[in-house]
C-alpha positions in Angstrom: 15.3 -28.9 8.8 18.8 -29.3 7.4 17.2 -31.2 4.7 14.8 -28.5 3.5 18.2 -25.5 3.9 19.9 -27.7 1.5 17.2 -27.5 -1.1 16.7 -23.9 -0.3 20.8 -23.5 -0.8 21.0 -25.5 -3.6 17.8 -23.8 -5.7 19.6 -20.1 -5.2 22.5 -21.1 -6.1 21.1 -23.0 -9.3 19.1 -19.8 -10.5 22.1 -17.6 -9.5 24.5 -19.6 -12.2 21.4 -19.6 -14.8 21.1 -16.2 -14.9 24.8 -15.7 -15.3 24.8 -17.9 -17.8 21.9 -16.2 -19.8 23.9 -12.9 -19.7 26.7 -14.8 -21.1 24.8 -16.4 -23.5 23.2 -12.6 -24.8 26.1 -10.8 -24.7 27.7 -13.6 -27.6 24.2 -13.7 -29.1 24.7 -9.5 -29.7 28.3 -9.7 -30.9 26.8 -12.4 -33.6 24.7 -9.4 -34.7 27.9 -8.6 -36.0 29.1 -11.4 -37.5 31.4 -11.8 -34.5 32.3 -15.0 -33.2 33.6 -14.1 -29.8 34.4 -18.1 -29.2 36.3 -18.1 -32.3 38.7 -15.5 -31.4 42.6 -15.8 -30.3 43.0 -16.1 -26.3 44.0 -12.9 -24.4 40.5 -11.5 -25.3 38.1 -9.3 -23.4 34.9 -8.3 -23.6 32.7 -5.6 -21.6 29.1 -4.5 -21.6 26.9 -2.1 -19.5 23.5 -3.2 -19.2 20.9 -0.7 -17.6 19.0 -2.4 -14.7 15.2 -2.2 -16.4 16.7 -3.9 -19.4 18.1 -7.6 -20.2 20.1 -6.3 -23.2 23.2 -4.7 -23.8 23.3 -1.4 -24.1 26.8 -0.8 -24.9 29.8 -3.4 -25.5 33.6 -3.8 -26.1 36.0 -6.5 -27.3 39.5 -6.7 -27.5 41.1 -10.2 -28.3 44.9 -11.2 -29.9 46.6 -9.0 -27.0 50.1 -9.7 -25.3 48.4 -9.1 -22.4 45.3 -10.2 -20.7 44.9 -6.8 -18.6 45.4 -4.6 -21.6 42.4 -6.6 -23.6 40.5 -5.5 -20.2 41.4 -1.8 -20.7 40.7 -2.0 -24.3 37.2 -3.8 -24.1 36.6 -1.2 -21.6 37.2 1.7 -23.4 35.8 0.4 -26.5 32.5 0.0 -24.3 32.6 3.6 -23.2 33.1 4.8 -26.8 30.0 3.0 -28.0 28.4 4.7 -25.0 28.8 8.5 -26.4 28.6 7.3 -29.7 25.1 6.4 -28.8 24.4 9.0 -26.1 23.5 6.5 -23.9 23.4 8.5 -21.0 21.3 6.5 -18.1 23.1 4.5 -15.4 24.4 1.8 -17.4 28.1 1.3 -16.3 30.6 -0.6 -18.3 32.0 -4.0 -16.6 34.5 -6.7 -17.8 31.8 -9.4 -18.2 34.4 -11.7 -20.3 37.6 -12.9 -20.0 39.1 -15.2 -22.5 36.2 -18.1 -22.5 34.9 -17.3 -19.1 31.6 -15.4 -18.2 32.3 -13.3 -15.5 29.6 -11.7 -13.4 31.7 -9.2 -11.3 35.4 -8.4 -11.1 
């Protein structure tokens, strides 16, 4: 029994990191879209995306990077996010997270 809740435990939590990775991976694959390099950028950088939940793309992102502070490039890639929402008129139930932080995916915050 112990054996098979250990292979149970251990296949979740391999998919769970997989798809976080993968949503990683897309929102860097966007910003190359254009021609930005998000892993090339100065430290203190941020980025932020809404993704809707019947789509596996971003709808809207933001990126701040080269800030004195880490929580302003959070504020910033937030706002920048929201901007590219009405810009758009992206208007469904997308909501804008911090999904990076410097060179680390983050899935919530």
């Amino acid at each position: 029994m112990f054996r098979l809740f250990f292979i149970f435990y251990i296949y979740i939590f391999t998919s769970i990191s997989y798809g976080s990775e993968e949503m990683g991976n897309d929102f860097i694959l966007q910003l190359l879209e254009w021609n930005i390099d998000y892993k090339k950028l100065d430290n203190f950088k941020s980025g932020a995306g809404c993704i809707s939940k019947d789509s596996y793309k971003y709808q809207a992102l933001g990126l701040s990077y080269n800030l004195a502070d880490i929580n302003f490039a959070k504020k910033i890639a937030l706002e920048g996010c929201e901007q590219m929402k009405k810009k758009n008129k992206i208007l469904n139930e997308c909501k804008c997270e911090i999904i990076f932080i410097n060179d680390s995916f983050i899935k919530k915050e």
